[in-house]
KENUKOL-615122 format. One record per residue (C-alpha): residue number from 1; y negated, x negated, z. Coordinates in steps of 0.25 Angstrom, whole numbers. Layout:
N
+-----+-------+-------+-------+
!  nr !     Y !     X !     Z !
+-----+-------+-------+-------+
! NUM !     Y !     X !     Z !
...
+-----+-------+-------+-------+
! end
This chain:
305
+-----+-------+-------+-------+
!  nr !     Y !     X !     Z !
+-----+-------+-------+-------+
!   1 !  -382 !  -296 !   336 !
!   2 !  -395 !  -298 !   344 !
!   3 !  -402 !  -285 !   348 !
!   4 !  -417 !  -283 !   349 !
!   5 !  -422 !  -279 !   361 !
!   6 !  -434 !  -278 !   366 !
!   7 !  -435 !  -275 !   381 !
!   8 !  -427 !  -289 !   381 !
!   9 !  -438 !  -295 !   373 !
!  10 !  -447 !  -290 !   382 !
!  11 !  -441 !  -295 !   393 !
!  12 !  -440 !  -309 !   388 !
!  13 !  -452 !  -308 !   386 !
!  14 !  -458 !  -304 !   400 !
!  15 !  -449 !  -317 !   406 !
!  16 !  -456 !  -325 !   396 !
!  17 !  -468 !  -321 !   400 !
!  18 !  -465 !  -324 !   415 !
!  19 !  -459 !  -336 !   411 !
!  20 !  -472 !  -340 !   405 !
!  21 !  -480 !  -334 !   416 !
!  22 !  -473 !  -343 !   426 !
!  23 !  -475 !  -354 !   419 !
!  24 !  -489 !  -354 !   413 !
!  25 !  -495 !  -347 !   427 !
!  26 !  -496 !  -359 !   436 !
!  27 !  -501 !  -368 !   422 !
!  28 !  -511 !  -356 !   422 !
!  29 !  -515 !  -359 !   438 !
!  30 !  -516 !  -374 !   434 !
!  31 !  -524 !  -372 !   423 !
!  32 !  -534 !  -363 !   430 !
!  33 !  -534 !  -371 !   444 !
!  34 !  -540 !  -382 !   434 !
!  35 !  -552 !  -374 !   430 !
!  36 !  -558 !  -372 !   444 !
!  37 !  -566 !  -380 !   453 !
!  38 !  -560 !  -386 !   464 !
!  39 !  -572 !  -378 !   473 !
!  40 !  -568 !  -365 !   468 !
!  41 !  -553 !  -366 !   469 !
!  42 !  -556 !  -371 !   484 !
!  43 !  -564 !  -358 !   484 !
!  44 !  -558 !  -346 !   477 !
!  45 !  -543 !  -354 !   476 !
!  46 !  -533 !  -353 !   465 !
!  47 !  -540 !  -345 !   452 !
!  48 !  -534 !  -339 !   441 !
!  49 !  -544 !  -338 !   430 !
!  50 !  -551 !  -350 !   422 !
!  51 !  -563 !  -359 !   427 !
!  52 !  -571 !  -369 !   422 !
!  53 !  -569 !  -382 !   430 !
!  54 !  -557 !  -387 !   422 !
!  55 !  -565 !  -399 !   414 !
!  56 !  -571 !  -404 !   428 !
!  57 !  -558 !  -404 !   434 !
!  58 !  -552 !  -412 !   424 !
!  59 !  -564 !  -422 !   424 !
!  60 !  -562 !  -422 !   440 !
!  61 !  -546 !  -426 !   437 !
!  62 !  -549 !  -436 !   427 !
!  63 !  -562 !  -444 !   436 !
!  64 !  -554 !  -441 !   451 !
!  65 !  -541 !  -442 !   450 !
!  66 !  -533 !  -454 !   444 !
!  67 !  -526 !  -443 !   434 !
!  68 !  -528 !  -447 !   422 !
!  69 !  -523 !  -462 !   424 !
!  70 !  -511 !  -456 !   430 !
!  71 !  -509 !  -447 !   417 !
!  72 !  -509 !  -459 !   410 !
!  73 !  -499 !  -467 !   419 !
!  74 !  -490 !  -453 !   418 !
!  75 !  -493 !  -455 !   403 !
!  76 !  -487 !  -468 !   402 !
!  77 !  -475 !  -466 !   411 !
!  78 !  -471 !  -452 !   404 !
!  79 !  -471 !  -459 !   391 !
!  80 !  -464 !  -471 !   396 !
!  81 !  -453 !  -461 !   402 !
!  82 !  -453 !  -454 !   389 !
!  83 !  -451 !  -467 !   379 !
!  84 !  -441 !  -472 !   390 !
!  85 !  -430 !  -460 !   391 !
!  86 !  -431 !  -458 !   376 !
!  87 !  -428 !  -470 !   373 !
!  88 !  -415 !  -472 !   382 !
!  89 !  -411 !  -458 !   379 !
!  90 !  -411 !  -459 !   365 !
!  91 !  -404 !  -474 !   367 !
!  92 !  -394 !  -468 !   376 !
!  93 !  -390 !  -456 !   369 !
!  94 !  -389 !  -464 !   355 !
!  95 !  -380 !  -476 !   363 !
!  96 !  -373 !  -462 !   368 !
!  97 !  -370 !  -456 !   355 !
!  98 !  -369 !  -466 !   345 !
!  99 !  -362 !  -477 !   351 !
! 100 !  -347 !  -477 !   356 !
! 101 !  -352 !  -480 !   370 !
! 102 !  -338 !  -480 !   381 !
! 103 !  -340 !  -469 !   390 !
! 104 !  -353 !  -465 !   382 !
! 105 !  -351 !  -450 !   388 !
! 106 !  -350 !  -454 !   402 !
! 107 !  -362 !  -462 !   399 !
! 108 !  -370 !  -451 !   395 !
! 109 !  -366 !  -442 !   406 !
! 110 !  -371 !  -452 !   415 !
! 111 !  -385 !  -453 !   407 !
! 112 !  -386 !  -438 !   412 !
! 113 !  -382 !  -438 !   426 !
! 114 !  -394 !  -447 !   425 !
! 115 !  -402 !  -433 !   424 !
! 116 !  -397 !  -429 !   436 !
! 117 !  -403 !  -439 !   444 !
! 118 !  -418 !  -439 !   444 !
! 119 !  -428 !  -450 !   447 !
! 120 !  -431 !  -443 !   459 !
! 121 !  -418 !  -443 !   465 !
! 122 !  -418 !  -458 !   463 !
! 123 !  -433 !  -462 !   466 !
! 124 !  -429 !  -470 !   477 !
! 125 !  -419 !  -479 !   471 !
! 126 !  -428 !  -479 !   458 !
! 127 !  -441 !  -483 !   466 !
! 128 !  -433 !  -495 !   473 !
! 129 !  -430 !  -498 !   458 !
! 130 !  -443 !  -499 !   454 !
! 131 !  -450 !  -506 !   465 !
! 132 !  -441 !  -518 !   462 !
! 133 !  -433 !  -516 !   450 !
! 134 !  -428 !  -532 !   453 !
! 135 !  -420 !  -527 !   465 !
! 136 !  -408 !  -527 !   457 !
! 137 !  -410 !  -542 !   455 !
! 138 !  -412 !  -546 !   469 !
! 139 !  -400 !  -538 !   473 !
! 140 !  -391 !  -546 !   464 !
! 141 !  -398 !  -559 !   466 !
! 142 !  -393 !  -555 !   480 !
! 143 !  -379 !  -551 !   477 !
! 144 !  -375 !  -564 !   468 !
! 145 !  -382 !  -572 !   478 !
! 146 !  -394 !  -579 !   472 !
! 147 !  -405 !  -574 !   482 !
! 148 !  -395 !  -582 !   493 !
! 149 !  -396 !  -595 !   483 !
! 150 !  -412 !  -592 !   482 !
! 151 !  -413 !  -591 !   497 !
! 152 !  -405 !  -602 !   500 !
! 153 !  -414 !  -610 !   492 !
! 154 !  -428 !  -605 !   494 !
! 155 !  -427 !  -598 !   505 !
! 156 !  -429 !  -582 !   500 !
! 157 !  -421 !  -574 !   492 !
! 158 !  -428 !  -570 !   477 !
! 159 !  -433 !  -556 !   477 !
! 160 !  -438 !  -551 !   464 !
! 161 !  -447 !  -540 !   463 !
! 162 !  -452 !  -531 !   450 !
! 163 !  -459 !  -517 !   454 !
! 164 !  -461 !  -506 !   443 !
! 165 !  -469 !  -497 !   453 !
! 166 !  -482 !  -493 !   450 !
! 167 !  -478 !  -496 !   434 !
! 168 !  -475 !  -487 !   423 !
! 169 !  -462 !  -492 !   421 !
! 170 !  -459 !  -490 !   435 !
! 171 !  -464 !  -477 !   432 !
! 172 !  -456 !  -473 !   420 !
! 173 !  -442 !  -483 !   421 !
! 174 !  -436 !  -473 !   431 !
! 175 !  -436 !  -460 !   421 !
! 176 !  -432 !  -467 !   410 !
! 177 !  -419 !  -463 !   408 !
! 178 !  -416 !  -449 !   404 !
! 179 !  -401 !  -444 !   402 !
! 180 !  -408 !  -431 !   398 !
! 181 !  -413 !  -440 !   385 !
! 182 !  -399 !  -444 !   383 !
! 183 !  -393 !  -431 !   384 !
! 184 !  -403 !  -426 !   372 !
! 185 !  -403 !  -437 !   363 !
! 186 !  -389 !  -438 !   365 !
! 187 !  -387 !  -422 !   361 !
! 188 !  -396 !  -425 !   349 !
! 189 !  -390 !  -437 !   345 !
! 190 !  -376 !  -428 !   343 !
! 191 !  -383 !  -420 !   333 !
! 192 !  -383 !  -431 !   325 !
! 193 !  -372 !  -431 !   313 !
! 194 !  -362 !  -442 !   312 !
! 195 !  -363 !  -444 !   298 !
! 196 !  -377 !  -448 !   301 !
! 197 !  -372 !  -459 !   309 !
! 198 !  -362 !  -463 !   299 !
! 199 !  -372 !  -463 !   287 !
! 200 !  -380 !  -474 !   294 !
! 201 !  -369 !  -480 !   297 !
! 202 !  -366 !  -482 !   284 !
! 203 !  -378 !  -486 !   278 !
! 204 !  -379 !  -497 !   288 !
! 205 !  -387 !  -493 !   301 !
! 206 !  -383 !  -499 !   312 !
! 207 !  -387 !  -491 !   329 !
! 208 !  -400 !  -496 !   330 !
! 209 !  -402 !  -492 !   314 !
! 210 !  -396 !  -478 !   315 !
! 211 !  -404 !  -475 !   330 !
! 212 !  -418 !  -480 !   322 !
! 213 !  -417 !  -473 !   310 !
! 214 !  -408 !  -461 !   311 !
! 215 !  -408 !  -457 !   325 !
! 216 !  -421 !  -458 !   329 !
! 217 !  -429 !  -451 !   318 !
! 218 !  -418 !  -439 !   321 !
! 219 !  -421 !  -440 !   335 !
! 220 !  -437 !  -438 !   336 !
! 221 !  -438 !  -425 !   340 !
! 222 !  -428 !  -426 !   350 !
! 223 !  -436 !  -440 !   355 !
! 224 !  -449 !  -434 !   354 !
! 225 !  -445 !  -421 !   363 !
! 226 !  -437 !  -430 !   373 !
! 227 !  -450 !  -441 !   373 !
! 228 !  -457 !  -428 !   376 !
! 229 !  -448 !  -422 !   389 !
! 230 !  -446 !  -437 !   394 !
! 231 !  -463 !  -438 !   394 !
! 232 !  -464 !  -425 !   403 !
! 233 !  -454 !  -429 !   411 !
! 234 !  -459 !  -443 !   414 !
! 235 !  -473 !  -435 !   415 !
! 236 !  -467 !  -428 !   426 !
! 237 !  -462 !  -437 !   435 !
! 238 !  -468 !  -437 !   447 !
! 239 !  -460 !  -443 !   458 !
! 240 !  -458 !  -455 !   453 !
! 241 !  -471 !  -460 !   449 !
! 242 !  -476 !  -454 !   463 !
! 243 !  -466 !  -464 !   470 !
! 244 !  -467 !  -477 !   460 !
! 245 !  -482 !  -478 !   457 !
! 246 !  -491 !  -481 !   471 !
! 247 !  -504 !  -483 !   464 !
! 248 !  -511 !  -471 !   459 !
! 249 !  -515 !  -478 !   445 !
! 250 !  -500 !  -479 !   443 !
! 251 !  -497 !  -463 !   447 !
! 252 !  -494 !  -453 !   437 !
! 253 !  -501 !  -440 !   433 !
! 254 !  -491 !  -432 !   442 !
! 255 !  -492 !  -439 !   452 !
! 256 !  -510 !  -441 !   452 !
! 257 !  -510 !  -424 !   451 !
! 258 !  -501 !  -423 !   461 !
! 259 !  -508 !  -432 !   472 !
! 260 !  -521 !  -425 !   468 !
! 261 !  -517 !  -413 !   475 !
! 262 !  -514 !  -422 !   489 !
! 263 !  -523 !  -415 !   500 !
! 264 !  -531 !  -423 !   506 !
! 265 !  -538 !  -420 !   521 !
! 266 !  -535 !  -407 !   518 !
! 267 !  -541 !  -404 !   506 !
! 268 !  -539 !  -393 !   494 !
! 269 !  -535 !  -400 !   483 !
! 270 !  -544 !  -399 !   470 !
! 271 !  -532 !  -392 !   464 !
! 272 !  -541 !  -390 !   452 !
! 273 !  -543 !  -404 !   449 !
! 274 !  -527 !  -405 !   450 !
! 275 !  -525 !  -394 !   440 !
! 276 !  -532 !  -400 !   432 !
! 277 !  -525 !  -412 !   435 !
! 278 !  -513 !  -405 !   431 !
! 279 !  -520 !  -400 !   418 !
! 280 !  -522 !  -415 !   414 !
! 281 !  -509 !  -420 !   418 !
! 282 !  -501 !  -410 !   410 !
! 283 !  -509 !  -411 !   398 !
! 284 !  -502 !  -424 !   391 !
! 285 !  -488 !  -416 !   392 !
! 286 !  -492 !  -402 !   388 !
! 287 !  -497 !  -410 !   376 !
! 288 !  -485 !  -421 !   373 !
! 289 !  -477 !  -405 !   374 !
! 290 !  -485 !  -398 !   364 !
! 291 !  -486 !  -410 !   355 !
! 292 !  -471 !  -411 !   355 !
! 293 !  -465 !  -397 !   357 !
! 294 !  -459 !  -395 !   344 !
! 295 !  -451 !  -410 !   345 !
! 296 !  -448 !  -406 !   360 !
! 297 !  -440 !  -393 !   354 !
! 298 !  -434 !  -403 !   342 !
! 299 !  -429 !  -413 !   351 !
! 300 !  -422 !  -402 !   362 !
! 301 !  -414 !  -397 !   351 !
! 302 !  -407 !  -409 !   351 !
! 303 !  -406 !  -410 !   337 !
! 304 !  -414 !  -412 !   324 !
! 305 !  -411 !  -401 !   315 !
+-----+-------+-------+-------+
! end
């Protein structure tokens, strides 16, 4: 029997509202920062209550900076990510649970240590990857010998070259792959009863057939929600696009707010124009989030019920 009590509703309550507090405060300072001219936060520093320069720091971001293209790139590479690990993960989890692959269990283990080694702990070996992703040719046209026969006869050895930095698939190839993905579709995919399988078996479907018609429409929510995580994730990044992209009209968002805060001689900051910077970056996720919610809580249940 669960007993009513109110002191520890209201101190649930009074956590909730910290909680909230702490989270929404520095949004609040971000927000507010945005609203002020960059001569009055030099002047009277950080305020806390409303002005009115918000529009003509917005137009300053979008005519002084290179923000808005870099949304874009961000936009591009976020939905690149996104189609990309939805895609393998759902492939993945359906060769996992639906074929009798040797060692299939092993396999997936694997796919999730994979979590445990981020992009940023391999950006090294990943950036000498992509700045000649036909290294692994020359090193075997070296180890069989033909670079020795092609030398001997023209006098240098053959060295083929194909760079992905500064591109959006250079970009986006590196976080494409997400055990995370196959762990849920895989959790969801066991939801599924047998006899469904068995009935299209029966009337005929073959793999491709029974993924097309049956497992995808059963799995929209929980594409949709992950397509939605995979997006801010890929929206997130920011170390990898700082390291592969050397031009600043192939930067991301993240990275453009990010530089626009670099002193320079000296200088304040306009911190103004980068909170509203920050405003304009984060307004395509908060909406992709709000848009989305309630498929985002369907797809986390891991089941469609």
């Amino acid at each position: 029997m669960i007993e009513n009590s109110k002191s520890i509703d209201r101190v649930a309550n009074a956590i909730l509202v910290v909680g909230m507090l702490f989270v929404l405060l520095p949004i609040y300072i971000v927000i507010i920062t945005a609203t002020h001219s960059y001569e009055t936060f030099l002047r009277e520093g950080l305020q806390y209550l409303p002005g009115s320069e918000l529009v003509s720091n917005m137009r300053l971001v979008m005519s002084e900076t290179n923000l808005v293209p870099q949304i874009g790139n961000s936009i591009i590479i976020a939905l690149m990510s996104a189609a990309g690990k939805t895609a393998f993960s759902f492939l993945a989890a359906f060769g996992i649970v639906y074929f009798r692959v040797r060692y299939g269990t092993i396999i997936f283990f694997m796919i999730l240590m994979s979590t445990m080694v981020p992009l940023d702990l391999r950006i090294v070996a990943s950036y000498e990857v992509a700045s000649n992703i036909l290294s692994p040719v020359n090193v075997l046209m070296d180890w069989v010998g033909v670079n020795y026969l092609i030398s001997h006869y023209y006098g240098s050895p053959l060295h083929l070259e194909l760079s992905l930095l500064d591109t959006y698939f250079g970009m986006a190839a590196p976080i494409l792959a997400s055990g995370t993905g196959t762990f849920l579709f895989r959790q969801s995919f066991k939801t599924i009863p047998p006899s469904l399988i068995h009935a299209a078996t029966l009337d005929g479907a073959g793999p491709i057939r029974f993924m097309v018609d049956i497992l995808l429409p059963l799995s929209k929510t929980s594409i949709i929600s992950l397509f939605v995580l995979m997006f801010m994730g890929g929206w997130n990044q920011y170390m990898w696009p700082l390291v592969v992209a050397s031009r600043p009209d192939m930067e991301t968002a993240l990275v453009g707010l990010v530089k626009l805060s670099t002193v320079v001689d000296g200088a304040t900051p306009n911190y103004p124009m980068i909170m509203a910077g920050a405003i304009l970056v984060n307004i395509i996720p908060i909406l992709m989030i709000a848009v989305m919610q309630k498929y985002i809580v369907k797809g986390l249940t891991l089941s469609e019920k």
